[in-house]
Steps between C-alpha positions, in 0.01 A plus 500: 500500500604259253621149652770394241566083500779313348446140446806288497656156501815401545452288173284425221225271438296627891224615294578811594329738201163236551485637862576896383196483254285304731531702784513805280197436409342371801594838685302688190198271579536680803476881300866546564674675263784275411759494232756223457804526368685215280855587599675223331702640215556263214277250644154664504194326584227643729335663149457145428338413792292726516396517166615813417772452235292694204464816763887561624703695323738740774715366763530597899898565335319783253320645821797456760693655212289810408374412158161443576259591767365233708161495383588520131685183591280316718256256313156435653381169572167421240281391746623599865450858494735587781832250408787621300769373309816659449757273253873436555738583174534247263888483532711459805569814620860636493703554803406829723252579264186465800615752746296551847470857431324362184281263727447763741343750206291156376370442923388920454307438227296251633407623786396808314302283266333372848599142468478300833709207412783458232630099498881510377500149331916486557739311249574153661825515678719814629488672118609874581161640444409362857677811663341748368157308517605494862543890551159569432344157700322516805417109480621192362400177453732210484348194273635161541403128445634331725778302418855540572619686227222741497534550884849574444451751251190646703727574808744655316259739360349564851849613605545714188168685550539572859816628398366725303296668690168318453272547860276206433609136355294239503442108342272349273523137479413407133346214338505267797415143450434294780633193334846621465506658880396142565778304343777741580539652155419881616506616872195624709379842522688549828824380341463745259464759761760390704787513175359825438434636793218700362128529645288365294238665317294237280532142389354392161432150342598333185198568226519415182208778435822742529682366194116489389430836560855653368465315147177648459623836593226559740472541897498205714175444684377230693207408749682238652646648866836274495585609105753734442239828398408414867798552588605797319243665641551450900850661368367785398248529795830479673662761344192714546529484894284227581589193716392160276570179663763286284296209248531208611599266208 
């Protein structure tokens, strides 16, 4: 059965699309069959972090919507044989025009296509999109940095999505730096989890190789164990079942 994701945040600027691809990819590594899903409207990016602009050309809205089958629309990664990418429109969608009867025909088609994993990159915030992303979700993953504004927006989401319906929420605490945590400016990992009052399911520290990597259009990797490819990838061990102790930063 396909597992269906959506990554959220309650605001932008978590690094929430780095995470999608990096862990998208790190669960291909794995031979998963994954496809992730820019669903930002307007605001597009994961093409470009991936670097996959030259290869997208259909939307999950031409899927969800009929026009175009799945695979047609699906663009394959050039060198990680088993990660797709699937593009969000280039202009904001207009209201009612994603259904969850149209997400619902999208979540068939991918398990028919035998995908194990589809990563919903969400639209920062509570766009309408996010319910019927949430119709076909089986998982989500909150993303937060840890200060107060992003902790506020993370909760808020964690109530929406278990609203909605969604079985399993659970945090990632983004781009920690232990200087900040040290002089106040963000809260700890457990204050994040207790504002949200989500489980957590990875932590993952500032790295500059992310901005590196995204510029370059190419997938993070890393042989350090405390960089954030580390990291990415005891997430998607995670996700896979397995029980990886937390990195200790």
């Amino acid at each position: 059965m396909t597992k269906i994701i959506i990554i959220a945040s309650g605001k932008g600027g978590t690094g929430k699309t780095s995470l999608a691809a990096g862990v998208g990819a790190a669960l291909a590594k794995r031979q998963r069959r994954v496809l992730v899903v820019d669903g930002d409207s307007g605001l597009r990016n994961l093409d470009i972090v991936l670097g996959m602009s030259d290869r997208v050309v259909f939307s999950f809205a031409d899927v969800a919507s009929g026009m175009i089958p799945l695979m047609e629309a699906a663009a394959k990664h050039p060198s990680i044989e088993t990660l797709f990418l699937l593009t969000a429109p280039a202009e904001p969608l207009k209201a009612g025009a994603l259904t969850a009867d149209g997400m619902r025909l999208f979540a068939r088609q991918a398990e028919e296509a035998g995908f194990d994993y589809i990563l919903l990159d969400g639209p920062a915030g509570l766009a309408e999109e996010f319910g019927a992303f949430a119709a076909v979700a089986q998982e989500a993953i909150v993303v937060t940095c840890g200060g107060s504004g992003s902790l506020r927006g993370a909760e808020r989401m964690a109530r929406f999505l278990e609203d909605a319906g969604v079985e399993q929420v659970r945090l990632v605490v983004n781009r920690i730096r232990r200087r900040l945590i040290r002089r106040g400016a963000i809260g700890t990992v457990d204050d994040a989890m207790d504002a949200t009052g989500l489980c957590l399911l990875g932590i993952v520290p500032e790295d500059e190789e992310v901005s590196v990597a995204a510029g370059n259009g190419r997938p993070l990797s890393s042989d350090k164990t405390r960089s954030a490819c580390a990291a990415y990838q005891n997430i998607a061990l995670r996700l896979d079942g397995e029980e990886i102790p937390l990195m200790r930063l």
